[in-house]
TIZA-110697 format. One record per residue: residue number from 1; residue in three letters; y, x, z negated of N, C-alpha, C, CB in turn. Coordinates in steps of 0.02 Angstrom, whole numbers, m for minus. Each point is the difference from the previous one (the first is absolute). Glycine has a CB too. Layout:
! residues N
PT num residu    n.Y    n.X    n.Z   ca.Y   ca.X   ca.Z    c.Y    c.X    c.Z   cb.Y   cb.X   cb.Z
PT NUM    Ala      Y      X      Z      Y      X      Z      Y      X      Z      Y      X      Z
...
***
This chain:
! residues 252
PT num residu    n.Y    n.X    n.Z   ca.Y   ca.X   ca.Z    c.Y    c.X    c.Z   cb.Y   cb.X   cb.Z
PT   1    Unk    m60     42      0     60    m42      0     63     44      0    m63    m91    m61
PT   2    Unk    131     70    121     51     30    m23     32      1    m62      2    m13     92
PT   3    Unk     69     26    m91     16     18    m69     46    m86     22      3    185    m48
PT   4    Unk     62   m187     19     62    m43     28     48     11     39    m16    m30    m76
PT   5    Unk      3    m25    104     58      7     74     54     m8    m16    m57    m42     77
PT   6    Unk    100     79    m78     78     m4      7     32    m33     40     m5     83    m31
PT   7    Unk     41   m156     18     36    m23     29     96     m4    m10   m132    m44      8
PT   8    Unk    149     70     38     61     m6     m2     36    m84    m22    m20    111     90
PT   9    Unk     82   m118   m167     55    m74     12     32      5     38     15    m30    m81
PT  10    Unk    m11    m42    101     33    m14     45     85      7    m37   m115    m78     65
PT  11    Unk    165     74    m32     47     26    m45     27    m80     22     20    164     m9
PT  12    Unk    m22   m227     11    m16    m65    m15    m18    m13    m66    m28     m8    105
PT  13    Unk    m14     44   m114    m37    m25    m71     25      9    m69    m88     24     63
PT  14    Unk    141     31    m70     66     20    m33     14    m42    m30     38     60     63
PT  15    Unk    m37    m77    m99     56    m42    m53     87     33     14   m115    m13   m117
PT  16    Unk    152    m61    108     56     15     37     53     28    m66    m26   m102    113
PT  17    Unk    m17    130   m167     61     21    m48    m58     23    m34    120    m80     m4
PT  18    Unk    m95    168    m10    m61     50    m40     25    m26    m82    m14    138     99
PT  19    Unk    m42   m105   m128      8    m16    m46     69     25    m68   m126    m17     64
PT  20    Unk    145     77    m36     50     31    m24     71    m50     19    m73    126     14
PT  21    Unk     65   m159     54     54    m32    m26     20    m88     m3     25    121     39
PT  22    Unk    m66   m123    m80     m3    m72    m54     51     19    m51   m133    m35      6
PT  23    Unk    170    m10     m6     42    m18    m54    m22    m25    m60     62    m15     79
PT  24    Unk    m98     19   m120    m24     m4    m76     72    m41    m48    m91    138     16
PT  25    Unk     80   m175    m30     34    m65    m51     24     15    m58    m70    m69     38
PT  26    Unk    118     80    m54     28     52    m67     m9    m51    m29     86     92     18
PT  27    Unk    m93    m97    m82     25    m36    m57     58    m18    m32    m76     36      0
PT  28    Unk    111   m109    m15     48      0    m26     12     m1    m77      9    m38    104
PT  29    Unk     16     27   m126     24    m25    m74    m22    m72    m22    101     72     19
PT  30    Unk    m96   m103     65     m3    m85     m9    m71    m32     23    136     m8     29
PT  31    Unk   m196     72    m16    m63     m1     17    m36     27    m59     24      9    120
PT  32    Unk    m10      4   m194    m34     29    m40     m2    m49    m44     23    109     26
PT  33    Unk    m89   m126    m87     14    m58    m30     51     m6    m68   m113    m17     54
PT  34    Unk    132     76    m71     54      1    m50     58    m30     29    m41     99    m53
PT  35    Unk     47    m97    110     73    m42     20    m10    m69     22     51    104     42
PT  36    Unk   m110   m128    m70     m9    m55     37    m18    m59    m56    m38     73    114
PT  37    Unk     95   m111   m184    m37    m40    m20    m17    m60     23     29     55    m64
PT  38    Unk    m70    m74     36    m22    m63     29    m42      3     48     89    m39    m24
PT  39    Unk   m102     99     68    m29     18     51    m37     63    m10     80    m61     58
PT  40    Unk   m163     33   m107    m37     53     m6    m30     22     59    m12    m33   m103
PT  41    Unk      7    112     99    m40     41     31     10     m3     84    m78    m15   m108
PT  42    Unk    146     31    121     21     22     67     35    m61     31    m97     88     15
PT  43    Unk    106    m65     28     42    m62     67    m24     m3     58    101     15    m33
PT  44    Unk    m66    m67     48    m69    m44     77      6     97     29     55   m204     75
PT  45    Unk   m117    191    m32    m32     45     51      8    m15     75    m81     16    m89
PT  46    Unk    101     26    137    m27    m14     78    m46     38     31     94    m35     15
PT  47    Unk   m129     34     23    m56     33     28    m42     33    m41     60      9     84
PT  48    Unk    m46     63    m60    m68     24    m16      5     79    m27    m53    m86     96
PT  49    Unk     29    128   m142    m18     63    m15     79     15    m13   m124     30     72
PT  50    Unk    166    m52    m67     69     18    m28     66     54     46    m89    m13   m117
PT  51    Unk     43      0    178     53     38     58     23    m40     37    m48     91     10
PT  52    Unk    109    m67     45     27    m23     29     33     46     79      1    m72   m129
PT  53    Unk    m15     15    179     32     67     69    m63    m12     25     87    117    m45
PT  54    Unk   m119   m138     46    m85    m18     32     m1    m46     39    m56     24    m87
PT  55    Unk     41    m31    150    m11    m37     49    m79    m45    m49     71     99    131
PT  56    Unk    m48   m181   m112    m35    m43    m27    m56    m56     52    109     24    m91
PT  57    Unk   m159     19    110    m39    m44     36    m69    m37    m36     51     76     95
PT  58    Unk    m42    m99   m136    m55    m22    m25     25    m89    m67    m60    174     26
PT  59    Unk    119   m150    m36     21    m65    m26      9     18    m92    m76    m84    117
PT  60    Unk     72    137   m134     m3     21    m72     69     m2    m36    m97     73     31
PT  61    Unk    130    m65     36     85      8    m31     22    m73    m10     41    115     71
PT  62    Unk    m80   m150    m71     31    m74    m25    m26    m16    m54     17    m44     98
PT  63    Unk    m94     87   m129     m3    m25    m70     67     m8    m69   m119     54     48
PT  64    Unk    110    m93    m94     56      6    m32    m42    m16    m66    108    m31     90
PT  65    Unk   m123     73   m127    m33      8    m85     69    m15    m46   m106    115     25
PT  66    Unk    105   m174    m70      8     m7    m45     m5     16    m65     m1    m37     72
PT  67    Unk     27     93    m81    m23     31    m92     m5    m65    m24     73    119    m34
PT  68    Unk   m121   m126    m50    m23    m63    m47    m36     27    m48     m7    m85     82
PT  69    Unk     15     88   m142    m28    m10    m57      5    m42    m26      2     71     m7
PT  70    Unk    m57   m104    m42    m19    m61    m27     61      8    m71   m158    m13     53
PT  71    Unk    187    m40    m82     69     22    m65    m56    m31    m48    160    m20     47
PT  72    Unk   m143     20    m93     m9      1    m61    m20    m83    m19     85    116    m14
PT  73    Unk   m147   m112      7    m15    m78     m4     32    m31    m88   m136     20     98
PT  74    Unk    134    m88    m69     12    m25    m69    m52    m53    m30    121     22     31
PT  75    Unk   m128    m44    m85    m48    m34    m34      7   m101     45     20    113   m149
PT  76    Unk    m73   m134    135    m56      6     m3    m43     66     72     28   m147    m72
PT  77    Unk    m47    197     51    m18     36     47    m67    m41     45     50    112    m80
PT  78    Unk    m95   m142     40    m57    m28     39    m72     37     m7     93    m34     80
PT  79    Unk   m151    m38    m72    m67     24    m15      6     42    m77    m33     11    146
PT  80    Unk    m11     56   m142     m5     11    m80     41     57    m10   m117    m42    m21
PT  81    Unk    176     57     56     40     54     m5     71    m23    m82    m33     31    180
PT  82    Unk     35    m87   m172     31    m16    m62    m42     29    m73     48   m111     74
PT  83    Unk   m104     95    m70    m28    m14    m65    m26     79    m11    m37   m146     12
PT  84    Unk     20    179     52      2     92      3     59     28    m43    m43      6    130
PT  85    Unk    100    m33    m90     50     32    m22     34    m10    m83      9     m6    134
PT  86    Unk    m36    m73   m142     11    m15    m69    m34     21    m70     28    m78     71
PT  87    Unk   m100    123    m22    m35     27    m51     13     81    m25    m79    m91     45
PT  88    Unk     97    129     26     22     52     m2     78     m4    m48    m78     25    121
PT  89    Unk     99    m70   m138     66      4    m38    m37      2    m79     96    m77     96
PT  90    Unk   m143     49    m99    m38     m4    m58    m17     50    m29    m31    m77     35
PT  91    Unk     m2    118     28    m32     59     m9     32     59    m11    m66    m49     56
PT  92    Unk    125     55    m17     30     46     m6     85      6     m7   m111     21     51
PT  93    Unk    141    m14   m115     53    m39    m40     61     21     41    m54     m1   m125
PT  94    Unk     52     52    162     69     46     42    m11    m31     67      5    134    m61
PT  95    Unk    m48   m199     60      7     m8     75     63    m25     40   m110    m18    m22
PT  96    Unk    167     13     m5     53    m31     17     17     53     12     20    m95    m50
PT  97    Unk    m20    145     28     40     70     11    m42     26     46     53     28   m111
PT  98    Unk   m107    m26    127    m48     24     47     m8     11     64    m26    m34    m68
PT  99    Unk     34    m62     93     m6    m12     66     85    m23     22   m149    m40    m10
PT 100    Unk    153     80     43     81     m3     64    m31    m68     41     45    164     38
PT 101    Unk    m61   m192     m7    m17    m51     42    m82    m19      1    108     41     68
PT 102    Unk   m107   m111    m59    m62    m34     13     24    m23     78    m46    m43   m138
PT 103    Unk      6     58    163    m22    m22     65    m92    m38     22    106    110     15
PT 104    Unk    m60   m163     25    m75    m25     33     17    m10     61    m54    m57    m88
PT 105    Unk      5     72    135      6     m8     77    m75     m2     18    119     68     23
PT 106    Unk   m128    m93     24    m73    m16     33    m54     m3    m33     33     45     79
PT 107    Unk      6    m82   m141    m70    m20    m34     m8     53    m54    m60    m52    108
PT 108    Unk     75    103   m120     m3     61    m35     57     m2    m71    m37     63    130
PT 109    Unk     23    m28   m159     27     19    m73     18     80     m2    m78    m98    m59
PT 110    Unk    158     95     60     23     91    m11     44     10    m70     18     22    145
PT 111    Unk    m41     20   m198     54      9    m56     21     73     12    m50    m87    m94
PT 112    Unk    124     83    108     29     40      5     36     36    m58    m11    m56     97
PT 113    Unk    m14    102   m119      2     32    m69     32     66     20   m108    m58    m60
PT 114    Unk    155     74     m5     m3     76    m44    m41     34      1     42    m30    m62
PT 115    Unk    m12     93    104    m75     34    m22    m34     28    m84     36     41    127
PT 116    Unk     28    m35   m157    m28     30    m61    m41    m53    m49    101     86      9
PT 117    Unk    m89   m158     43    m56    m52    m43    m66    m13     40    101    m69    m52
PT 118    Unk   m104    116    109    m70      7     29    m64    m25    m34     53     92     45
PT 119    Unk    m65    m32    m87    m60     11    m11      3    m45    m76    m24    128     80
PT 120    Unk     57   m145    m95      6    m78    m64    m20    m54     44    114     28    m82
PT 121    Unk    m63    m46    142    m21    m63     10    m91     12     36    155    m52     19
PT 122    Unk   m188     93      9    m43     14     19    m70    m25    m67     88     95     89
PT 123    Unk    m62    m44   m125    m31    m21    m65     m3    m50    m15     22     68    m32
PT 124    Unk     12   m109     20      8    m84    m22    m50    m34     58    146     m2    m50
PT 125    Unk   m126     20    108    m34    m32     28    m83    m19     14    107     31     18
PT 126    Unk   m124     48    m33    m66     12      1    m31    m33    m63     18    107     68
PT 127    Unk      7    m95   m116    m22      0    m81     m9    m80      6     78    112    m76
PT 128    Unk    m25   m159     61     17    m70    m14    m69    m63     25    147     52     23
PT 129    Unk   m170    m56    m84    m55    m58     38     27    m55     53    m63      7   m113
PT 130    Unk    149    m30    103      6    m44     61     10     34     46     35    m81    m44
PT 131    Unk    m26    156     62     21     10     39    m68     44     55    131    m19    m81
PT 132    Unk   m166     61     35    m59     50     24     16     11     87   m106    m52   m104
PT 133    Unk    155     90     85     12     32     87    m51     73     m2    159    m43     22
PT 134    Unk   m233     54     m1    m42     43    m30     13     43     62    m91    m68    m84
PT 135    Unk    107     60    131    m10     41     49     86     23     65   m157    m70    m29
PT 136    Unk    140    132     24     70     22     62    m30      1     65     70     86    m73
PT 137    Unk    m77   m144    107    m24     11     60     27     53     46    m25   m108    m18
PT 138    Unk     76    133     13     48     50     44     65     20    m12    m55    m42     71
PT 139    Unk     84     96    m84     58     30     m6     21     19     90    m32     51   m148
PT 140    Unk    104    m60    150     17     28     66     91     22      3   m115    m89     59
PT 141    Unk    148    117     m1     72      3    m29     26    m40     75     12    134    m99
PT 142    Unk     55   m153     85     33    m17     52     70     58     m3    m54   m142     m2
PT 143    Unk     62    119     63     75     69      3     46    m69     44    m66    183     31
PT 144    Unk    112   m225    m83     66    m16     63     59     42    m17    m26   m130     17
PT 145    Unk     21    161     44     51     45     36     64    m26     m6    m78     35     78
PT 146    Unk    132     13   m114     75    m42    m18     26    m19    m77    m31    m55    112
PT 147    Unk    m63     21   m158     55    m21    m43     12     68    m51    m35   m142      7
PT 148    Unk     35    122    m56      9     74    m53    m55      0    m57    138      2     10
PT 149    Unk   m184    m42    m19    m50     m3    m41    m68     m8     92     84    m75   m168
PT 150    Unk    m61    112    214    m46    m33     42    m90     18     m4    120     m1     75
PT 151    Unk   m152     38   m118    m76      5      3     m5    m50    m50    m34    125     35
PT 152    Unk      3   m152    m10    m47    m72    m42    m67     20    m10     59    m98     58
PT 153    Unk    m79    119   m127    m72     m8    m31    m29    m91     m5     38    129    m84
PT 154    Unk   m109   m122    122      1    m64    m23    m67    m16     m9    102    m30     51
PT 155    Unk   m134     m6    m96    m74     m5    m22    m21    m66    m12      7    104    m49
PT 156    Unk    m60   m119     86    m44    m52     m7    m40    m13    m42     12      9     79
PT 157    Unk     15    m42   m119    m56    m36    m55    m62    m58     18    109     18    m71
PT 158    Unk   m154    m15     46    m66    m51     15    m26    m39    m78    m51     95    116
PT 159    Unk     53   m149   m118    m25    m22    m54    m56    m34      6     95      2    m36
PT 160    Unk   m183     24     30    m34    m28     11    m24    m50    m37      0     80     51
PT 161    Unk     16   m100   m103      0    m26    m77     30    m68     60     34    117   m145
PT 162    Unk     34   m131    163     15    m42      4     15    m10     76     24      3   m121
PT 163    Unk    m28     36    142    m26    m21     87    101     12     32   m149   m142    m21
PT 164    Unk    164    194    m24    101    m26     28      8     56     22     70    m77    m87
PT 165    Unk    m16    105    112     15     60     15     59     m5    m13    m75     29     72
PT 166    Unk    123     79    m59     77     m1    m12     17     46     10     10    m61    m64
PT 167    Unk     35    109     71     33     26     44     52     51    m63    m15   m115    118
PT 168    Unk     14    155   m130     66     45    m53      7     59     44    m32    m28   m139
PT 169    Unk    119      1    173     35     56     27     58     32    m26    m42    m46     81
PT 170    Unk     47    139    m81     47      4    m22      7     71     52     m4    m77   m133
PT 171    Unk    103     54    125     42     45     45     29     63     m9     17    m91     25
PT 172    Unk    m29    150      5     35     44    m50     54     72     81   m147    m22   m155
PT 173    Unk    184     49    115     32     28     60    m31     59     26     98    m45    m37
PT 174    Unk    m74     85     88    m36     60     31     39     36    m35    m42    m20    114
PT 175    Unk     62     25   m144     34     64    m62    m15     m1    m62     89      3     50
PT 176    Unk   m139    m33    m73    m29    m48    m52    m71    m15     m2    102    m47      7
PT 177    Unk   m132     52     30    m54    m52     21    m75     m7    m40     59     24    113
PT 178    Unk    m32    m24   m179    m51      1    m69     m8    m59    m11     30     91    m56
PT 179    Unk   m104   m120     54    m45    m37    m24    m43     10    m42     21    m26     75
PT 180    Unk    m15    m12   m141    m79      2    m45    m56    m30     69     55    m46   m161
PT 181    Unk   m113    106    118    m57      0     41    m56    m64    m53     24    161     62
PT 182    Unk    m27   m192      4    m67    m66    m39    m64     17    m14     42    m82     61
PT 183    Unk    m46    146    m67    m81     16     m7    m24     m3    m54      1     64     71
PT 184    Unk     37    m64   m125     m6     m4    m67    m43    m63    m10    112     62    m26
PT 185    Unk    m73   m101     62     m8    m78    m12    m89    m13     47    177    m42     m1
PT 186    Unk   m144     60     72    m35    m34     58    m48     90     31    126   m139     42
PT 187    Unk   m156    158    m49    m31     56     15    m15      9     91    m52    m12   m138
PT 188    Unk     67    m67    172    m22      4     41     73     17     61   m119    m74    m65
PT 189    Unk    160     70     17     78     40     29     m8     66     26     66    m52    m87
PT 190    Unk   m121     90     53     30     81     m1     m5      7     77    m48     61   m127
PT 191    Unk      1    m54    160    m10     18     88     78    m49     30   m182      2     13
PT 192    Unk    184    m73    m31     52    m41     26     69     37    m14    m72   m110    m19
PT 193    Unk     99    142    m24     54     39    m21      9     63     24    m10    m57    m85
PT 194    Unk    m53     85     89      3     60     58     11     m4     71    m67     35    m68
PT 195    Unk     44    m84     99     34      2     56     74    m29    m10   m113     m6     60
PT 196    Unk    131    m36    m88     66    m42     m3     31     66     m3    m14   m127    m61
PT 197    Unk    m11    181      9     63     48    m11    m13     42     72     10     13   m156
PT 198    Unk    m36      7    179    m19     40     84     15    m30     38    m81     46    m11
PT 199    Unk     94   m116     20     22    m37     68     95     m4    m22   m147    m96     34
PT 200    Unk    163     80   m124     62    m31      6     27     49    m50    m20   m133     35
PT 201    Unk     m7    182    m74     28     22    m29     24    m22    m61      1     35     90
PT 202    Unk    m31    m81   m109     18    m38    m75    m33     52    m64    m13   m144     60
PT 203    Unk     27    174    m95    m34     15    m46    m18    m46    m59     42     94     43
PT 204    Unk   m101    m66    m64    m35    m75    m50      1     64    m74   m125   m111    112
PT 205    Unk    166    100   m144    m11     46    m63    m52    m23    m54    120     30     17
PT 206    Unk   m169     10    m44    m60    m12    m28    m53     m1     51     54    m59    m89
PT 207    Unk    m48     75    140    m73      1     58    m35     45    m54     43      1    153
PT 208    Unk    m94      3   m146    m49     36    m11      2     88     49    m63   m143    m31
PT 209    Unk     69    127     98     m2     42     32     29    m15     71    m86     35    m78
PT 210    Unk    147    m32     71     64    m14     60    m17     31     56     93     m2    m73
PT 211    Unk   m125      0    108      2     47     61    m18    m15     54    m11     64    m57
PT 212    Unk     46    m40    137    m18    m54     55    m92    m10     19    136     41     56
PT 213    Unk   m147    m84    m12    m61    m20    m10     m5     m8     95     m4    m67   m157
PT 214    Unk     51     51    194    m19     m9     67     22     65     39     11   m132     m9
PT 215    Unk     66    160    m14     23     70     47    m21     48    m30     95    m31     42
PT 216    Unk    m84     90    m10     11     67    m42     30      8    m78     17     30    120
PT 217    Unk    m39     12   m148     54    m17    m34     46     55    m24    m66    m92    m25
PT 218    Unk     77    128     87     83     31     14     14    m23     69     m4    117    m71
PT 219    Unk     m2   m207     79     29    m27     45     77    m13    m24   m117    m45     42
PT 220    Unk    157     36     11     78      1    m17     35    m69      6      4    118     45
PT 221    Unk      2   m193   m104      4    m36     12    m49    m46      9     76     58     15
PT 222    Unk    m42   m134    m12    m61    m46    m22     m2    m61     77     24     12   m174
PT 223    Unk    m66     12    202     m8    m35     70     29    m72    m15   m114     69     44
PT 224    Unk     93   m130    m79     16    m42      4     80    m29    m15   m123     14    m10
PT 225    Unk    158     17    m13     73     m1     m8     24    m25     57      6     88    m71
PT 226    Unk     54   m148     75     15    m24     61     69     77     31    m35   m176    m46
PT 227    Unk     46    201     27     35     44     25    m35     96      4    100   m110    m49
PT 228    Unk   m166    100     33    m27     55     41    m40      0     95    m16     20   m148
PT 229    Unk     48     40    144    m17    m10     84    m74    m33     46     78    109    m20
PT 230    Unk    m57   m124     69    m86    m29     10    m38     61     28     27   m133     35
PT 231    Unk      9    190    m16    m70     64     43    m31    m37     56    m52     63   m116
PT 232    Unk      4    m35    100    m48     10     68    m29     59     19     62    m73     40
PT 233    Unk   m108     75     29    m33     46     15      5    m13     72    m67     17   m104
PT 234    Unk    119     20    139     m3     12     89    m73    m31     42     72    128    m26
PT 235    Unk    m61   m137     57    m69    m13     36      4    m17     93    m39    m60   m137
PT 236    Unk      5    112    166      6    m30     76    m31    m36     24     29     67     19
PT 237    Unk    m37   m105     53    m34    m55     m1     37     25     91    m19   m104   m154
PT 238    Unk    m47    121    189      4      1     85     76     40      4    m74   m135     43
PT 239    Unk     92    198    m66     50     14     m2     63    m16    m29    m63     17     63
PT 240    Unk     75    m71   m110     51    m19    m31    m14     m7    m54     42    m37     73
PT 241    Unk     14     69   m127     14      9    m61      9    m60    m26     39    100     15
PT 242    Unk    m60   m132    m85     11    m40    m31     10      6    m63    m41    m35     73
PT 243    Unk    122     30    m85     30     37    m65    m14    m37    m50     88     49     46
PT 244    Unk    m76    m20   m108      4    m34    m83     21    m71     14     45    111    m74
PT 245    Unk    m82   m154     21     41    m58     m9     66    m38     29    m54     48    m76
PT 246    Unk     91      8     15     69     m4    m25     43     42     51    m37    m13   m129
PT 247    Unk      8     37    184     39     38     61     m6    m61     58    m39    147    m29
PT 248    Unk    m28   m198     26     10    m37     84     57    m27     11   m104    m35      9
PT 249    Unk     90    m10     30     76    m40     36    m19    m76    m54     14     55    180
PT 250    Unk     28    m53   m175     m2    m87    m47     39    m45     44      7     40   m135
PT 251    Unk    m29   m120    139     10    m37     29     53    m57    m39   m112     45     60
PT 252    Unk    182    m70    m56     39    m14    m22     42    m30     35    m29     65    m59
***
């Protein structure tokens, strides 16, 4: 068998704007969510990947994303999220001081807590015969990009005792980004906290043993961060280069 045939592009096939010169979408003051009350977590969106100067044949530059977060529910919350929450006040006496917001959306239950009342309200929860939350089905982090508390620790509770589930998130900043570690409590955190801290960089103080679990670990930075780069790896294909990600042409 030969080796591969080299075929010459057609210089047709070009994209009509390299990638160097895309105009990339600065950020304003009035696109970040600190400047925005009333208007959590960003402002409407158009298209696509966040550039601009791109010839638009495909129809992407007319999407229009609506930033939305769910606010702060109020009582009667619904189903058995009242009588959860009325027990956890029982259980645990600082809960007024504890949780920053109750939220419900799609059916779900989120207490948005202090972190330094973490691993209390955790406790309560697990311990409390009305409550027996016995199990952390999953720790994970979110990163919204903009605000100033933007890495979100957030952990899934399972109550097999009573068939409910719930949600304890807490926010902390990238200059800051200390979390009590739930392992104390929930043992089944420790692997879940290691990556959270390798993908987002959250540190969980009290780990047992902090250390990344998916990269290197004299990797530089935490891949999942919405403001680390996307990379890539070059690759040809019948003579043509197909750059990084975050270098193609974007459609807008």
């Amino acid at each position: 068998m030969g080796g591969p045939v080299e075929r010459p592009v057609p210089d047709n096939s070009r994209p009509e704007q390299d990638a160097a010169e895309i105009q990339r979408a600065a950020p304003t003051p009035e696109s970040t969510i600190d400047q925005q009350a009333g208007k959590p977590y960003g402002t409407e969106k158009h298209g696509m990947f966040g550039v601009a100067g791109s010839g638009d044949t495909t129809g992407f530059g007319g999407l229009v994303r609506e930033p939305w977060t769910p606010p702060a529910a109020e009582r009667p919350y619904g189903g058995y999220f009242d009588d959860l929450v009325d027990a956890l006040f029982e259980a645990y006496p600082q809960a007024a001081e504890a949780i920053d917001r109750v939220v419900v959306d799609r059916g779900e239950l989120t207490l948005h807590l202090k972190r330094e009342h973490l691993v209390g309200v955790a406790q309560a929860l697990r311990d409390n015969e009305n409550l027996r939350f016995e199990l952390c089905s999953s720790l994970s982090g979110v990163d919204y990009l903009g605000a100033t508390n933007r890495l979100h620790s957030v952990a899934h509770l399972t109550s097999m005792t009573y068939r409910s589930r719930l949600r304890l998130e807490v926010a902390v900043s990238v200059e800051d980004p200390r979390v009590p570690s739930l392992t104390s409590v929930y043992p089944t955190a420790d692997w879940q906290e290691r990556e959270t801290f390798d993908m987002f960089g959250i540190v969980y103080d009290g780990h047992p043993a902090l250390t990344r679990i998916l990269m290197p670990d004299d990797w530089d930075g935490h891949p999942q961060r919405k403001d680390y780069p996307l990379g890539g790896i070059p690759v040809q294909y019948k003579g043509a280069t197909i750059p990084p990600a975050d270098e193609r042409r974007a459609y807008k």
